[in-house]
N, C-alpha and C positions, 0 to 999 in steps of 0.2 A: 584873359578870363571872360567866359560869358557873362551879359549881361544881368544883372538878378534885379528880382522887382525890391522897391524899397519897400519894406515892412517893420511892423511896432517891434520894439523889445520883448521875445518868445512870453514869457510868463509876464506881463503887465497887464492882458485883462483874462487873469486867471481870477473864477472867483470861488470861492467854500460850496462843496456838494449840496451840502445843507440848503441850502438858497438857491439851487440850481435854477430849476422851471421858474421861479420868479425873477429871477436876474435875466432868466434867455427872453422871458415877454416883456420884459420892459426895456431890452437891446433891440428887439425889433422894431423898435419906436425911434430910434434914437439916432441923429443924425452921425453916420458912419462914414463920413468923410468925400471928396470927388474924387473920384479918378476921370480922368480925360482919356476915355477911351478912342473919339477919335484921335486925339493928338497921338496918343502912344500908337494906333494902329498907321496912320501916316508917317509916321518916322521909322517905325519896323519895316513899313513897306516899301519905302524908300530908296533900298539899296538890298541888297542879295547877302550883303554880310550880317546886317540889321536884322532881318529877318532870320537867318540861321542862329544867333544867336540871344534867339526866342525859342527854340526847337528844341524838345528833349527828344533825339535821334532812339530813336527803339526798335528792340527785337524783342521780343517776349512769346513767341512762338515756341510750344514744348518742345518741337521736334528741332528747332536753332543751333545748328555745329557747332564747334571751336573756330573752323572756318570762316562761319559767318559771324561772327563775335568780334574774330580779327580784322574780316572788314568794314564791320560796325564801326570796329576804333576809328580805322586809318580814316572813314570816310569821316568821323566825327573831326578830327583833328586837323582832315584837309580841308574843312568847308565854316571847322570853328563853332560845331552848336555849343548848345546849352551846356548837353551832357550826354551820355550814351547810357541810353536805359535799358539793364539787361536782367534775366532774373540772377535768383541768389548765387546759385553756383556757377555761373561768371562770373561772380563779382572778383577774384581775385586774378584769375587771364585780365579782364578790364584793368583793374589797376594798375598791372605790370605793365599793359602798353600803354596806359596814359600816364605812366609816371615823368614828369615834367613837363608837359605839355601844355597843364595850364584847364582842360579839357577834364572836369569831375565823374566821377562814376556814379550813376543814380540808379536803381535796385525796386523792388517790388517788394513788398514783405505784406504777409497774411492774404496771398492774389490767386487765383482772382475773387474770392466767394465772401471778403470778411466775417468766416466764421471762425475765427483761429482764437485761442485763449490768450488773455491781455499777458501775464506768464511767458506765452510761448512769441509775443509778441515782442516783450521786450529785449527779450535771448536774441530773438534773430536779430534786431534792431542793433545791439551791443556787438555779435559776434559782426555783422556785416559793417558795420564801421570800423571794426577793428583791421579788417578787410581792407578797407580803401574808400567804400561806398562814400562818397559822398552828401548825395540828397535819397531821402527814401520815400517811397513812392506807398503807402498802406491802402487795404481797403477798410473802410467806416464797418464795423458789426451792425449791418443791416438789418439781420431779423432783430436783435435787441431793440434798434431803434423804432421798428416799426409795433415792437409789443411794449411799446411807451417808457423801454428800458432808459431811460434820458442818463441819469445821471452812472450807470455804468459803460454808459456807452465815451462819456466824458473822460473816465477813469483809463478805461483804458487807450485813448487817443493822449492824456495827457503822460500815461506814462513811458510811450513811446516818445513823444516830445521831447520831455524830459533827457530821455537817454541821447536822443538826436543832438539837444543841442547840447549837451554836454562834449559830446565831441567835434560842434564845429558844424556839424551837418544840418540840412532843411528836411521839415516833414511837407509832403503833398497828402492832404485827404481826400481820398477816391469816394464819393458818395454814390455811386454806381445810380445816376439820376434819373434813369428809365424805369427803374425797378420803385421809385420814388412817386410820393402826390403832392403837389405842390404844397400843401403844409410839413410835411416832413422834409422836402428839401430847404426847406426856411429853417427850420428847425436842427436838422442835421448841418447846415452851414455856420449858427450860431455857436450848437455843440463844440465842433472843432475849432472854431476863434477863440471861444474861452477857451479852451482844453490846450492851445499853444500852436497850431498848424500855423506854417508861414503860406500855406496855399490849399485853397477849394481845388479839388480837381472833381473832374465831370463822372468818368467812368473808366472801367477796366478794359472796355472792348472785347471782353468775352461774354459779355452779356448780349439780352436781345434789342439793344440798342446803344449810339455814341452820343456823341456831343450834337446840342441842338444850339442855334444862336437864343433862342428864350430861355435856356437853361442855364446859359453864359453869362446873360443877362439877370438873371432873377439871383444868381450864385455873387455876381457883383455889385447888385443891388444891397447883399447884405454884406459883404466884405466893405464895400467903400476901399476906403486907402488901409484897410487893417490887416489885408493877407491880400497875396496875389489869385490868382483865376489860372486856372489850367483848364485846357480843354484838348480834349484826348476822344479817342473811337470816331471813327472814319472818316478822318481828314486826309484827302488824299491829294489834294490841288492847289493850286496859288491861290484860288477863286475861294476855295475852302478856309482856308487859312487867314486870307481878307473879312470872309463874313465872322467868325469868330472870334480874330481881334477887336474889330468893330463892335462887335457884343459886347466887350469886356476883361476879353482873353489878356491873358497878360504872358504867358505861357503857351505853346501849343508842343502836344504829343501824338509823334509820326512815326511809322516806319518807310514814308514815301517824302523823307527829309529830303532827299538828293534830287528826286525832280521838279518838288516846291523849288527851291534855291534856283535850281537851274532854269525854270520859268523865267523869273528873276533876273536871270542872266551869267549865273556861275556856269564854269565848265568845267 
């Protein structure tokens, strides 16, 4: 099995809508635990398997075969990532070649634009675990958050949660952080802690920007040890992948898995 970051029990710091904006400013204050980012990023980097499984292995390209889906798998399963992140309608090709492998199926739902209804959110959330999915991969409702929508935007992150872990599965929240101003990334990473996310993740990579290590860092500045860090869009290198663990990464999302690793020294 891949690696997973240790995180809190899903619903323990869920709190009442009611009190929302007052509970997220007085969480921003509050001592959110250490993560040892460089230890964890020394030890991922360590060895070629370490680091593989840190990697959610992705293809999320529209135009992405069956072909390439199946060599998605084999490659996830010969090199041992995280998971192989594919959109919704692979989700079931994926699970019939990772069946016992050991190797989970992780999925996109509401991607790339988070404007999907919380409703139609939790549909796919349910039907795609029903599926095989694994870990789910969402984007945060952006414009809500940015028109001070706080506590609907809570609502519907926590009812996806909800569904996730009911079945066993992780949620990643995508706060697409380019499109973001440093108060709202602060604010949107709190959002999803309370609301039950076992991971911040950076961005969709259809946007006009990816992962920055200050974005890495300011994202695990508010997690501490409460949720993991994903860091996703245009990691393309061992050198990449270094500077983003070292921020805080705890996760990293590629579709240039196979020649990270084999930097590394995998063949």
């Amino acid at each position: 099995m891949a690696t997973q970051f240790p995180v809190t029990e899903p619903h323990a710091h869920l709190s009442p809508a009611s009190t929302f904006d007052t509970d997220i400013d007085a969480d921003l204050d509050v001592d959110n635990g250490f993560f040892d980012a460089a230890g964890f990023a020394a030890n991922a980097l360590s060895d070629w398997r370490k680091l593989a499984a840190v990697i959610d292995h992705t293809l999320l390209k529209p135009e992405a075969t069956r072909t390439q889906v199946e060599n998605l798998c084999d490659e996830a399963v010969r090199y041992r990532f995280a998971c192989a992140m594919v959109n919704p309608v692979w989700v079931p090709v994926a699970a019939n070649l990772l069946s016992g492998t050991g190797i989970p199926v992780g999925v996109v739902i509401g991607f790339p634009l988070g404007a999907t209804l919380g409703s139609t959110l939790r549909h796919e959330a349910e039907s795609l675990v029903k599926l095989g999915a694994k870990e789910l991969d969402m984007v945060l409702s952006i414009g809500q958050l940015k028109s001070g929508e706080h506590a609907a935007v809570e609502r519907t992150i926590r009812g996806v949660a909800q569904v996730a872990h009911h079945h066993g599965a992780l949620l990643k929240v995508i706060l697409e952080t380019c499109l973001l101003t440093v108060e709202e990334k602060l604010r949107a990473s709190e959002i999803a802690i309370q609301a039950g996310t076992d991971f911040l993740k950076t961005s969709t990579g259809f946007s006009s920007g990816g992962a920055t290590a200050a974005d890495v860092a300011l994202l695990r500045g508010v997690a501490g040890t409460r949720s993991g860090v994903k860091a996703s869009g245009g990691i393309r290198t061992l050198a990449d992948a270094r500077t983003m663990l070292e921020a805080g990464a705890c996760r990293l999302g590629a579709s240039a898995s196979v020649a990270m690793v084999r930097e590394l020294g995998a063949e």
